[in-house]
py3Dmol code that shows the C-alpha trace and the ligand (Angstrom):
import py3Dmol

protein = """\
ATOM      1  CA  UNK A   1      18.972   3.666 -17.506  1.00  0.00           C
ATOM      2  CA  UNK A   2      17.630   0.419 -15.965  1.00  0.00           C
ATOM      3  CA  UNK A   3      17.200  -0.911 -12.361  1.00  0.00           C
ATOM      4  CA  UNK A   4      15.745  -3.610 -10.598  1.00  0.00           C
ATOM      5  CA  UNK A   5      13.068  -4.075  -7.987  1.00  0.00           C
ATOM      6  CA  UNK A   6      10.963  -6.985  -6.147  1.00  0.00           C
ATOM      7  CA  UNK A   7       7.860  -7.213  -5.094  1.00  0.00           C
ATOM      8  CA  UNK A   8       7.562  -9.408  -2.860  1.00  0.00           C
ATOM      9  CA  UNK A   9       4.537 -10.843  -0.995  1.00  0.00           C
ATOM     10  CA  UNK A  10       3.752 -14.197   1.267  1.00  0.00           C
ATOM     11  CA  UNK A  11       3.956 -16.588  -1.297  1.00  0.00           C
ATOM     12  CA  UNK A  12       5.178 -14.934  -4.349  1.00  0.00           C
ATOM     13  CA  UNK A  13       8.069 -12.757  -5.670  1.00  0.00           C
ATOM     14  CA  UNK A  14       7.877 -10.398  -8.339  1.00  0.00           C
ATOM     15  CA  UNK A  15      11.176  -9.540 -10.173  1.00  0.00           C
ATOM     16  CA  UNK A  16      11.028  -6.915 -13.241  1.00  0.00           C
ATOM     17  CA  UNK A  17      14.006  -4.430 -15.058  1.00  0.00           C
ATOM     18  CA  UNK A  18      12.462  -1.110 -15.245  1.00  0.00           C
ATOM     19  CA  UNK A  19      13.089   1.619 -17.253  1.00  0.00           C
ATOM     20  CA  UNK A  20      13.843   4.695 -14.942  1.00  0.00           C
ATOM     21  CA  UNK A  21      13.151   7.633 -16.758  1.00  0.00           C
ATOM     22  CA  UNK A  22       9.395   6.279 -17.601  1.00  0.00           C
ATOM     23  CA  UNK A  23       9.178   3.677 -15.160  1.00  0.00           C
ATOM     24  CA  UNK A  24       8.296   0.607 -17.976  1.00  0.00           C
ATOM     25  CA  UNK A  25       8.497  -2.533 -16.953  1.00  0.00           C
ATOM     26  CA  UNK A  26      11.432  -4.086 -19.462  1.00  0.00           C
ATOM     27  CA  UNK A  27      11.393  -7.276 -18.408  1.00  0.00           C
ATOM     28  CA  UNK A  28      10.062  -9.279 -15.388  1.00  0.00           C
ATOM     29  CA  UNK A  29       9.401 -12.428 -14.272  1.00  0.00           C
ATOM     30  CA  UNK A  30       7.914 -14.493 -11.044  1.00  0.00           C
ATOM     31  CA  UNK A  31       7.907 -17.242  -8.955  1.00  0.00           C
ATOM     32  CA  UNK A  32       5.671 -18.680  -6.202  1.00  0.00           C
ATOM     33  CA  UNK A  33       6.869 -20.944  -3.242  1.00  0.00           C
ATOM     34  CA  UNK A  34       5.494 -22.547  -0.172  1.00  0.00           C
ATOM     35  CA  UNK A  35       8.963 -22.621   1.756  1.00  0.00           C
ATOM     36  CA  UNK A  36       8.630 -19.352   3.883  1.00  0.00           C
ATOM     37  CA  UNK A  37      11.725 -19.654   5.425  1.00  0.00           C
ATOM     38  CA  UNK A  38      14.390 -16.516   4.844  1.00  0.00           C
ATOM     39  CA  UNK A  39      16.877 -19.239   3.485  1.00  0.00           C
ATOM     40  CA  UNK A  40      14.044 -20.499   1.035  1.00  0.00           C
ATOM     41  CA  UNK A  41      13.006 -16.679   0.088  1.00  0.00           C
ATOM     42  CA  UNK A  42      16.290 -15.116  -0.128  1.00  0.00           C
ATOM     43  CA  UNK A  43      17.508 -18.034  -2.699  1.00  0.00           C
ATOM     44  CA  UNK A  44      14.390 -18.181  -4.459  1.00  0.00           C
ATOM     45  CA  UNK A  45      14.738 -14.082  -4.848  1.00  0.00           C
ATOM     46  CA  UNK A  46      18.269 -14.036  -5.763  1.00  0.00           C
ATOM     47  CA  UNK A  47      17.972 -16.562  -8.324  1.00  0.00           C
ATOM     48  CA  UNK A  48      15.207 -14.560 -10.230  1.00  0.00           C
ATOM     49  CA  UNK A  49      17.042 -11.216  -9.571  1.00  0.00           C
ATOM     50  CA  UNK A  50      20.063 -12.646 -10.800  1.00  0.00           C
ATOM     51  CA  UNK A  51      18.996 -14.088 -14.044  1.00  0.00           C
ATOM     52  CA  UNK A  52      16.901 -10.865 -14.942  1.00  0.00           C
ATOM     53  CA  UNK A  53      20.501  -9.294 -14.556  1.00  0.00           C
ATOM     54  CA  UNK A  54      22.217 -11.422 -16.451  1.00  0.00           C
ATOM     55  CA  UNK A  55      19.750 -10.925 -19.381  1.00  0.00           C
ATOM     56  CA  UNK A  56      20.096  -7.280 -18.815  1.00  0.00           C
ATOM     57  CA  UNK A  57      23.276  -6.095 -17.680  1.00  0.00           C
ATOM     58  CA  UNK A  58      22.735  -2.202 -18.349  1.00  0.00           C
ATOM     59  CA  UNK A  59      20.562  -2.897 -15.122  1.00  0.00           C
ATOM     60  CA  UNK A  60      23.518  -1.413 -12.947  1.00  0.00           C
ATOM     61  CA  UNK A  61      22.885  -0.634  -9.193  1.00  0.00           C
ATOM     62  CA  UNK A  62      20.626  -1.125  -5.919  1.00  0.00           C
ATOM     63  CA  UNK A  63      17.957  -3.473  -6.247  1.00  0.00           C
ATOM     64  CA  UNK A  64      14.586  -2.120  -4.550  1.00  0.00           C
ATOM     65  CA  UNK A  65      12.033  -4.280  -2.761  1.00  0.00           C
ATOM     66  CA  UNK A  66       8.664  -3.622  -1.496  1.00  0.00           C
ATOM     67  CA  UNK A  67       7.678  -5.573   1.229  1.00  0.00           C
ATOM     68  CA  UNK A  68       4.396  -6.237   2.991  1.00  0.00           C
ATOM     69  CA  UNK A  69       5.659  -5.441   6.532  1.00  0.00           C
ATOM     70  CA  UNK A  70       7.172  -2.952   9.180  1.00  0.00           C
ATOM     71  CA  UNK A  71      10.982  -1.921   8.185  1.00  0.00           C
ATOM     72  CA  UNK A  72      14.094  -1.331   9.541  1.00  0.00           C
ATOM     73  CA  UNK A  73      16.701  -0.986   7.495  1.00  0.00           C
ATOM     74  CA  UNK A  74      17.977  -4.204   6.177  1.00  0.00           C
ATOM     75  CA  UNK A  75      15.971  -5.838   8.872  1.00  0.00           C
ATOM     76  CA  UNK A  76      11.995  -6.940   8.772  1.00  0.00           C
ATOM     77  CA  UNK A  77      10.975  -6.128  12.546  1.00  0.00           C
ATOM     78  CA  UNK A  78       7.288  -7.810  11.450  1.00  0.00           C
ATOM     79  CA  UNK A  79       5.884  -9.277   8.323  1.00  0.00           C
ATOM     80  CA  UNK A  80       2.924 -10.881   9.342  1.00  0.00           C
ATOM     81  CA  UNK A  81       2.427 -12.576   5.730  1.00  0.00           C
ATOM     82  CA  UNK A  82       5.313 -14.338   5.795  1.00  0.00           C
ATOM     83  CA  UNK A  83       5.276 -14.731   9.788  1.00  0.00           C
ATOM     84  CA  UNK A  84       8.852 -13.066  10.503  1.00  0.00           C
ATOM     85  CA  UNK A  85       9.694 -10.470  13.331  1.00  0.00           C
ATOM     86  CA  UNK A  86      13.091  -9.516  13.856  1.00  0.00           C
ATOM     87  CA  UNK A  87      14.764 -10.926  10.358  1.00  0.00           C
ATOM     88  CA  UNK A  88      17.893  -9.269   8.762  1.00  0.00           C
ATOM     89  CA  UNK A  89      16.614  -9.928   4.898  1.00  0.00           C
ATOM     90  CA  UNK A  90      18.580  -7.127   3.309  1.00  0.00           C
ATOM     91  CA  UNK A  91      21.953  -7.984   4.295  1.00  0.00           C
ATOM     92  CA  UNK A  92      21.792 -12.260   3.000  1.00  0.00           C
ATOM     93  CA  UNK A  93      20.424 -10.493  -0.392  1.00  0.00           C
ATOM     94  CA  UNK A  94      22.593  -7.861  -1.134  1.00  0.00           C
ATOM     95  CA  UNK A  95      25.537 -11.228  -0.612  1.00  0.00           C
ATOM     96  CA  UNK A  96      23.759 -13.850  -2.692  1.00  0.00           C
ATOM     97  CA  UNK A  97      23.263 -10.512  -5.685  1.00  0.00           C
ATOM     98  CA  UNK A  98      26.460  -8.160  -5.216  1.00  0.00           C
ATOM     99  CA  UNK A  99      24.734  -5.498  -4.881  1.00  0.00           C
ATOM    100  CA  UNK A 100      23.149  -3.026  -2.337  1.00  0.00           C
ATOM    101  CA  UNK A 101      19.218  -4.277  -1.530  1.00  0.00           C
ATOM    102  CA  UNK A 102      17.015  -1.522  -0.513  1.00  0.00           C
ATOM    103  CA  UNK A 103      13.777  -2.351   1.587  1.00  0.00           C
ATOM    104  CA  UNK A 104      10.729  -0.178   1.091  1.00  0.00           C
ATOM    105  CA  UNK A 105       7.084  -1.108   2.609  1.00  0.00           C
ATOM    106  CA  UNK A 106       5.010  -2.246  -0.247  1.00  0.00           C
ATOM    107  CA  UNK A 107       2.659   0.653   0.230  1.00  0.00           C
ATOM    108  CA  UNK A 108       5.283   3.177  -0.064  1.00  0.00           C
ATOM    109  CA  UNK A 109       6.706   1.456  -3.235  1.00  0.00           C
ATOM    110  CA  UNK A 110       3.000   1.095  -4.755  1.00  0.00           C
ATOM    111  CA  UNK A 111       2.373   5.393  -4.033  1.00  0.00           C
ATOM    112  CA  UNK A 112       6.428   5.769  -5.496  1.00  0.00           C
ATOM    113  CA  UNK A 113       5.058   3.994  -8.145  1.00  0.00           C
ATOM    114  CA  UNK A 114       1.850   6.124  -9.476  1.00  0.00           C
ATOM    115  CA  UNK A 115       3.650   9.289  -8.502  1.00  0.00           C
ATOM    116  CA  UNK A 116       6.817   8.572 -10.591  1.00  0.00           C
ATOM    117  CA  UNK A 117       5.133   6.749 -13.756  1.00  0.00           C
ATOM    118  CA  UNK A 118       1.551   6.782 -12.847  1.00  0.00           C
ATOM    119  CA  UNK A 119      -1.972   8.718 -11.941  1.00  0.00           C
ATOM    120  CA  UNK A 120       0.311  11.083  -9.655  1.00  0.00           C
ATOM    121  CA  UNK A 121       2.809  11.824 -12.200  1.00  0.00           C
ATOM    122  CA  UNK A 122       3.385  15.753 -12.418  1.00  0.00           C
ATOM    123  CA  UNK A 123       2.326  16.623  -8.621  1.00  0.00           C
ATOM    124  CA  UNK A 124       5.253  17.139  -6.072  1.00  0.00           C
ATOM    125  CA  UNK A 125       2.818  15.885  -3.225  1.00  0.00           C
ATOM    126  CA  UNK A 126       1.151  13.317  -3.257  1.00  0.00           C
ATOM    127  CA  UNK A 127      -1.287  11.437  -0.446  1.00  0.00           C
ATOM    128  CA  UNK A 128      -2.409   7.645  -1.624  1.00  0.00           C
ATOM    129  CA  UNK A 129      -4.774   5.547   0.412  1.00  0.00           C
ATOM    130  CA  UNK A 130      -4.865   1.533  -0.276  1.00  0.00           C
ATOM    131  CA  UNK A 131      -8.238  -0.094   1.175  1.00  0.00           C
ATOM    132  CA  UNK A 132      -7.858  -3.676   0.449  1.00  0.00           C
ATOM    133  CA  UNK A 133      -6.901  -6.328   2.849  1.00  0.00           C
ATOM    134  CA  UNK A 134      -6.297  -3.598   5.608  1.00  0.00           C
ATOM    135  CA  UNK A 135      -5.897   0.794   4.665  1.00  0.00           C
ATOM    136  CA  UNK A 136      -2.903   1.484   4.203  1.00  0.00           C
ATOM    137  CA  UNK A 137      -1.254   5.202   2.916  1.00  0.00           C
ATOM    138  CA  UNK A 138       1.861   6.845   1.474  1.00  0.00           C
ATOM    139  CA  UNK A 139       2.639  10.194   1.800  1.00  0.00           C
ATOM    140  CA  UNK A 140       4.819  11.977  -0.828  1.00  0.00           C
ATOM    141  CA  UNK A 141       5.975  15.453   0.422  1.00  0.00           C
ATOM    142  CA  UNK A 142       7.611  18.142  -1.541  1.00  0.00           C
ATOM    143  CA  UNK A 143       8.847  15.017  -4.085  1.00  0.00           C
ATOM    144  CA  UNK A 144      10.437  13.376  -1.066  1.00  0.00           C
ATOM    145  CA  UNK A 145       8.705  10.008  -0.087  1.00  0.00           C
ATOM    146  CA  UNK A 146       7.995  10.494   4.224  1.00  0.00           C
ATOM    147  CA  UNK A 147       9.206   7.627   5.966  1.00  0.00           C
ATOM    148  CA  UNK A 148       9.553   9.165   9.745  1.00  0.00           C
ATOM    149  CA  UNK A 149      12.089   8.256  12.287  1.00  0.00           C
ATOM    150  CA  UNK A 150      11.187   4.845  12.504  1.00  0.00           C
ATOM    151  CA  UNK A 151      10.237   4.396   9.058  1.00  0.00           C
ATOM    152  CA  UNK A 152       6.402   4.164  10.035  1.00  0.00           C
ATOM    153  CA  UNK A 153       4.787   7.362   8.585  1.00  0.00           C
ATOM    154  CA  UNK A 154       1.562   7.290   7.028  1.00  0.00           C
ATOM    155  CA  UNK A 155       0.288   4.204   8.660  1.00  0.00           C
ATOM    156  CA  UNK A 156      -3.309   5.353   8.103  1.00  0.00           C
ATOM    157  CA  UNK A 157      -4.924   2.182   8.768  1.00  0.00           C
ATOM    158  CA  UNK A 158      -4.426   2.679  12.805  1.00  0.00           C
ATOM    159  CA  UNK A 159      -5.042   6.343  13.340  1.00  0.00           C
ATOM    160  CA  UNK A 160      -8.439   6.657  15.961  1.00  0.00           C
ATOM    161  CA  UNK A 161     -12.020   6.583  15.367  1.00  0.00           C
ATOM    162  CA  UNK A 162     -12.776   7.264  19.310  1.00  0.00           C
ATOM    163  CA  UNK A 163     -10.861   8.547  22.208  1.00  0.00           C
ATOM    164  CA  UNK A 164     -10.631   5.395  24.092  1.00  0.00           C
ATOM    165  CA  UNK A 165     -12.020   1.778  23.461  1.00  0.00           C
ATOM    166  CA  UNK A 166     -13.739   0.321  19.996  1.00  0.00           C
ATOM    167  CA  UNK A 167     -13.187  -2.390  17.796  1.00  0.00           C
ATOM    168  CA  UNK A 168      -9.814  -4.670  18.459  1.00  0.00           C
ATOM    169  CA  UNK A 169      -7.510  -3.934  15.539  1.00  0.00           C
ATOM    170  CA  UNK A 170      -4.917  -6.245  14.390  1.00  0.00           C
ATOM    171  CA  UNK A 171      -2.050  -4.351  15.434  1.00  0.00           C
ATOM    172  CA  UNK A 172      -3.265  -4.678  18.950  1.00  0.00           C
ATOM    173  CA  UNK A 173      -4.829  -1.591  19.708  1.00  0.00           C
ATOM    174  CA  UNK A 174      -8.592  -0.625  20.041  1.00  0.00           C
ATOM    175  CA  UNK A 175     -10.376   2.283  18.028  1.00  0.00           C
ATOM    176  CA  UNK A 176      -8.270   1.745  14.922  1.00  0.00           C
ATOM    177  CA  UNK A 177     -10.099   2.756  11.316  1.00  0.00           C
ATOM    178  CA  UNK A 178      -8.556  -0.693   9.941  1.00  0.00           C
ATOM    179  CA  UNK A 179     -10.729  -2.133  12.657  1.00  0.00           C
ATOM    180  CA  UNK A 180     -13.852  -1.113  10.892  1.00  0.00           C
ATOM    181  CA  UNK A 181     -12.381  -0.901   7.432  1.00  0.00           C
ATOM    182  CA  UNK A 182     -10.798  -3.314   5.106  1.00  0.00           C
ATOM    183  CA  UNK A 183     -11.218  -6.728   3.756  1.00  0.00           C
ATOM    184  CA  UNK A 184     -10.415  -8.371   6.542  1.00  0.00           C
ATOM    185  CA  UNK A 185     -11.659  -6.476   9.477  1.00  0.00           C
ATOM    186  CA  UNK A 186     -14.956  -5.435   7.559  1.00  0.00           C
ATOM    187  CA  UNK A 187     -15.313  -8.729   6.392  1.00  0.00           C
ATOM    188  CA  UNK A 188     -15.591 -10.034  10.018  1.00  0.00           C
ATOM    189  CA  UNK A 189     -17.612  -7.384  11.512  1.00  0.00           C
ATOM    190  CA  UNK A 190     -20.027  -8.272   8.489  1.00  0.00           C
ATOM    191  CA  UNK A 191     -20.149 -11.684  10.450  1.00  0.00           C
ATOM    192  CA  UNK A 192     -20.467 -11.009  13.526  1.00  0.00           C
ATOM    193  CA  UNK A 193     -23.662  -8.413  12.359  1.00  0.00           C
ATOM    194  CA  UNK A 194     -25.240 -11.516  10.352  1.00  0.00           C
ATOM    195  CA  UNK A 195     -24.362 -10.352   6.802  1.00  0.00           C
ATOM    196  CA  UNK A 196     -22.780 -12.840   4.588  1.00  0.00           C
ATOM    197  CA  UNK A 197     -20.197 -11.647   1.674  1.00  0.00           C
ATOM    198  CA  UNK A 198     -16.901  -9.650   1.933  1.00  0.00           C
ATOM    199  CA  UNK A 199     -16.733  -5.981   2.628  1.00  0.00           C
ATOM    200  CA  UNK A 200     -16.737  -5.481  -0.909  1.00  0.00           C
ATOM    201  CA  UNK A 201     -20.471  -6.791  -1.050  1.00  0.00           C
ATOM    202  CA  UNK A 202     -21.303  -4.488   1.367  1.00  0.00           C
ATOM    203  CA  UNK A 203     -21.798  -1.439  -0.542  1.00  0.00           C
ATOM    204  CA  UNK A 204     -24.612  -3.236  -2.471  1.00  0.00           C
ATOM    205  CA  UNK A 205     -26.170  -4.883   0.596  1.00  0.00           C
ATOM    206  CA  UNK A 206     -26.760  -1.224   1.746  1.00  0.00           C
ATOM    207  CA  UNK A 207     -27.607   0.031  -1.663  1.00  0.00           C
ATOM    208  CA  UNK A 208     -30.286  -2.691  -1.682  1.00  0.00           C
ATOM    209  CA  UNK A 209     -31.645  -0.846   1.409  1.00  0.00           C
ATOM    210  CA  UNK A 210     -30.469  -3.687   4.005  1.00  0.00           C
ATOM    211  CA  UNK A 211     -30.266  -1.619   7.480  1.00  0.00           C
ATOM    212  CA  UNK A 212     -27.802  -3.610   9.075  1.00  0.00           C
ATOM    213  CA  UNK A 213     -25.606  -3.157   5.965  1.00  0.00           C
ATOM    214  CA  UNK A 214     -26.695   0.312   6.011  1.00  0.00           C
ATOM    215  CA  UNK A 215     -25.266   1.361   9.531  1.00  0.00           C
ATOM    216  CA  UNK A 216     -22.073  -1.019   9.222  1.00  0.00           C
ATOM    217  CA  UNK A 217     -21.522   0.800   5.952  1.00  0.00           C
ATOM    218  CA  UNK A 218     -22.501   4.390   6.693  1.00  0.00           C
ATOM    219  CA  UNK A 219     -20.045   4.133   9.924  1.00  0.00           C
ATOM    220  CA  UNK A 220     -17.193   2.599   8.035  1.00  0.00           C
ATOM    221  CA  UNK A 221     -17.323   4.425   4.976  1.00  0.00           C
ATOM    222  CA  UNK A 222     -18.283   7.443   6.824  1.00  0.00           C
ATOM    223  CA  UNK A 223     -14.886   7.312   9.188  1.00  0.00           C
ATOM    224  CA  UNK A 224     -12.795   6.846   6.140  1.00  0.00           C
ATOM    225  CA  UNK A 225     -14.071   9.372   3.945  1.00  0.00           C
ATOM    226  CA  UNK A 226     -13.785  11.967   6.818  1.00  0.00           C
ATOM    227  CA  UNK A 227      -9.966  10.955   8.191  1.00  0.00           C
ATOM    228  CA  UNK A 228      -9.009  11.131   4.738  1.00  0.00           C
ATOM    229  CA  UNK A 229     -10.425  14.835   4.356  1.00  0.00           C
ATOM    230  CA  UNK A 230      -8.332  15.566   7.453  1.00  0.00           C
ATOM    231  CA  UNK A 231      -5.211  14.222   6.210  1.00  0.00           C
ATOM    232  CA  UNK A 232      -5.981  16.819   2.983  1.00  0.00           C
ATOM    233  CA  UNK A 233      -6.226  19.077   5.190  1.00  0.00           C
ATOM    234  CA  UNK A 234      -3.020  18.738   6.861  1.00  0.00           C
ATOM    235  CA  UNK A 235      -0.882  17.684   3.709  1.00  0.00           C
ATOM    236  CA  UNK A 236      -2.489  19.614   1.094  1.00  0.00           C
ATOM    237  CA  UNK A 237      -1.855  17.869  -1.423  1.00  0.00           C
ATOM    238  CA  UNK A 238      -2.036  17.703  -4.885  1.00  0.00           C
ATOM    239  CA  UNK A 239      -3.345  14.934  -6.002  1.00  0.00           C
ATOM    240  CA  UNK A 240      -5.053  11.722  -3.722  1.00  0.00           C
ATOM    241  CA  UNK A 241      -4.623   8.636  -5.264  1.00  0.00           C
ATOM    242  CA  UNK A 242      -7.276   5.565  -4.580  1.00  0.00           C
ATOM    243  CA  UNK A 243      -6.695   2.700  -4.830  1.00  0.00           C
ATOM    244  CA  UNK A 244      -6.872  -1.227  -3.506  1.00  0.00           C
ATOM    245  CA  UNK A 245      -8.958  -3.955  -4.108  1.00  0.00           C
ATOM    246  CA  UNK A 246     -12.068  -2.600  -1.632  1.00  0.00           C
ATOM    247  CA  UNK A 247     -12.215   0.583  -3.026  1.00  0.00           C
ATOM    248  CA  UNK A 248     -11.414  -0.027  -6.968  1.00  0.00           C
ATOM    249  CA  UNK A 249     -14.518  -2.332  -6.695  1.00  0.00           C
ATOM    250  CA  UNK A 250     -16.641  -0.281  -4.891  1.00  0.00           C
ATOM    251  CA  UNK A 251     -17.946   3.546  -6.731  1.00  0.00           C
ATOM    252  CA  UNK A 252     -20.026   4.575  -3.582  1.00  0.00           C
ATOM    253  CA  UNK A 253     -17.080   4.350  -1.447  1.00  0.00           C
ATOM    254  CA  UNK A 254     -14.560   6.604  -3.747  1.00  0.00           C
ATOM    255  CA  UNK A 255     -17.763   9.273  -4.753  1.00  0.00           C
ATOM    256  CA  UNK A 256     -18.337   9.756  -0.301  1.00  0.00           C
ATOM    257  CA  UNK A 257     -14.639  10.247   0.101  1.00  0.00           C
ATOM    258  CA  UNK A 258     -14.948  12.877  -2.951  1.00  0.00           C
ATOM    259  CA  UNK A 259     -18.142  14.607  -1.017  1.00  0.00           C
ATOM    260  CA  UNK A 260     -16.296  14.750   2.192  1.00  0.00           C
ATOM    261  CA  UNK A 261     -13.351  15.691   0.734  1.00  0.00           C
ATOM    262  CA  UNK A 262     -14.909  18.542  -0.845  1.00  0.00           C
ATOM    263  CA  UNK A 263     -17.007  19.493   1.856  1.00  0.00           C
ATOM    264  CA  UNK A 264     -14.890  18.744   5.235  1.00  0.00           C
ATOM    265  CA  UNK A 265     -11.393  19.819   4.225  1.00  0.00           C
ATOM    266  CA  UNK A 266     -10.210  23.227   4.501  1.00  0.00           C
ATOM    267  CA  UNK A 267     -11.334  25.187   1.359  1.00  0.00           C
ATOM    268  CA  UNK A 268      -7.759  25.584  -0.090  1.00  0.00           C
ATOM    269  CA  UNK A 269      -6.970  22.293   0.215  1.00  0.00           C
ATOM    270  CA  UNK A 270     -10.261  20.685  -0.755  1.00  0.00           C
ATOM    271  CA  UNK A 271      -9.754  23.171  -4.033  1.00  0.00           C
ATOM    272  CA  UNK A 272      -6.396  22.410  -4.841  1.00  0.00           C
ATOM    273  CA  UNK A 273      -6.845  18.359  -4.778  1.00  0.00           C
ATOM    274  CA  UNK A 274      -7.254  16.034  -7.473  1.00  0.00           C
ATOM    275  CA  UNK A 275      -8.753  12.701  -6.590  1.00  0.00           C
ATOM    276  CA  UNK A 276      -7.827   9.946  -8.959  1.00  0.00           C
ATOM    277  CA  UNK A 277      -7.598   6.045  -9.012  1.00  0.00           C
ATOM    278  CA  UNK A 278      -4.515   4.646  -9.282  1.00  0.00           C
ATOM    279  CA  UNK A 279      -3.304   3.522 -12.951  1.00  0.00           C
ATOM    280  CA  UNK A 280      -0.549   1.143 -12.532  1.00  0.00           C
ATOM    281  CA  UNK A 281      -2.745  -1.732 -11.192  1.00  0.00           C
ATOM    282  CA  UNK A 282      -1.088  -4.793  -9.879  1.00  0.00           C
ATOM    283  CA  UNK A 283       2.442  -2.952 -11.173  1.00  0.00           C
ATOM    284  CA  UNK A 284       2.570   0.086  -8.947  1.00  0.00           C
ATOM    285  CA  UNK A 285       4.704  -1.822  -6.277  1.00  0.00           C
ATOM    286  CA  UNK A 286       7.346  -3.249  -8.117  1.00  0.00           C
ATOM    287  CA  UNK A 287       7.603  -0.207 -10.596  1.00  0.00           C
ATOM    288  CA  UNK A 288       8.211   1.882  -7.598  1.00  0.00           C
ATOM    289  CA  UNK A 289      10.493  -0.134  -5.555  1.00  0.00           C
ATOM    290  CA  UNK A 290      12.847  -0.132  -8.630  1.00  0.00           C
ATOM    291  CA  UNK A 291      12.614   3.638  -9.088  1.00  0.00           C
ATOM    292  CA  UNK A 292      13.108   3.986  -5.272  1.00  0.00           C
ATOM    293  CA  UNK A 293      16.427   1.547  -5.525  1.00  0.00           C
TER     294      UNK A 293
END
"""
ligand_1 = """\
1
ZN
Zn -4.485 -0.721 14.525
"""
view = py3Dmol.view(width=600, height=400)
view.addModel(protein, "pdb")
view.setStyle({"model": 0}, {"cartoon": {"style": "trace"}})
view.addModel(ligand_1, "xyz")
view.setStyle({"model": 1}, {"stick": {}})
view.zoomTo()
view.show()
């Protein structure tokens, strides 16, 4: 059996067939664009998605589509990549394919991913954390993928470092962990400290035995590591998939969230976990939105 799924991100679209009981990619194919409009993106999706189908018409049913962005439904309530808040993208692409569209956040899709067909496979929970741009999570529970009432579970990047006041995060609030950690929010805080380089340079600055680089990193690394052992804690899980461009380029990072892991989450917990990276690289969201279609 065969589906479809997108992944879609500001300027590209990724289209593939996949192969649902092993989650191999059949076919696939992509296209970039500079129109960001919803006409431009639906069209430009539609037109891929419908000429995979063509070519493979045992692909029967929903489409699947991870998306970089807060969900709704059918609806995009914020997808800062793209700059839309409040767009109905579902319903214009299930009309221009003829067929249902679901919308998944690209995290969620990406953690679907390694636990259906990659370095989660065989687990029934799952926790993955993403540090690349921003930290982002998934949470797989008892084989069911947590969304929450308002579809926002597992947004790990804004849980609190403090009880009141620190760092101004993107999403508007102060204190957040993505406001010390992540390309982007690193990356500035690097800046603003003197350091030149992106937050993945960071690990060797402090390596090197820089002591600016040293407290920036012991603070941000050290927050991480610990709010993921408390999230072991909580979900027990059984395996904790890494992964993200920050944290597949940087060893130190992944072997302190292993020590903390191992020595700040509750002993059954900490005992039962497997900590892996993930396997499916740049394929784990669009493998997983078609197996969540
Ligand atoms: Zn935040």
């Amino acid at each position: 059996m065969l589906s479809l799924g997108v992944d879609l991100g500001g300027t590209t679209a990724r289209v593939a067939v996949v192969e649902r009981s092993t989650g191999r990619i059949v076919a696939s194919e992509k296209q970039t664009w500079t129109d960001r409009s919803v006409e431009a993106v639906v069209s430009g999706t539609a037109a891929l998605l419908n000429r995979l189908a063509a070519a493979h018409p045992e692909a029967t049913g929903s489409v699947g589509v991870g998306f970089a962005g807060m969900l709704r439904g059918p609806v995009v309530a914020n997808a800062p990549n793209l700059g839309w808040r409040e767009v109905d993208f579902g319903t214009p692409l299930s009309a221009a394919v003829g067929r249902p569209v679901r919308l998944v956040n690209d995290l969620s899709a990406a953690a679907w991913g390694e636990y259906a067909a990659g370095a989660a496979k065989g687990t029934s929970d799952a926790l993955t954390v993403f540090v690349g741009t921003g930290v982002g999570s998934a949470i797989i529970a008892g084989g069911s993928l947590l969304s929450g009432v308002s579809q926002v579970s597992g947004e790990f990047g804004h849980v609190k470092l403090m009880v009141d006041g620190g760092r101004l995060c993107g999403c508007g609030q102060q204190g957040c962990l993505e406001a010390y950690m992540g390309g982007m929010k690193l990356g500035e805080w690097m800046k603003e400290e003197g350091l030149s380089g992106t937050a993945a340079d960071l690990e060797p600055l402090a390596a090197a035995g820089d002591a600016t680089a040293r407290r920036l990193y012991d603070f941000a690394v050290g927050h991480l590591a610990l709010a993921i052992a408390n999230q072991v804690t909580v979900l027990n899980p059984g395996v904790l998939v890494l992964g993200g461009g920050v944290l597949s380029r940087c060893p130190g990072m992944v072997q302190r969230i292993r020590e903390t892991v191992a020595r700040r989450s509750t002993v059954a917990s900490a005992a039962a976990v497997k900590i892996v990276m993930a396997s499916l690289g740049d394929d784990s969201g669009l493998v997983g939105a078609a197996l969540l279609s």
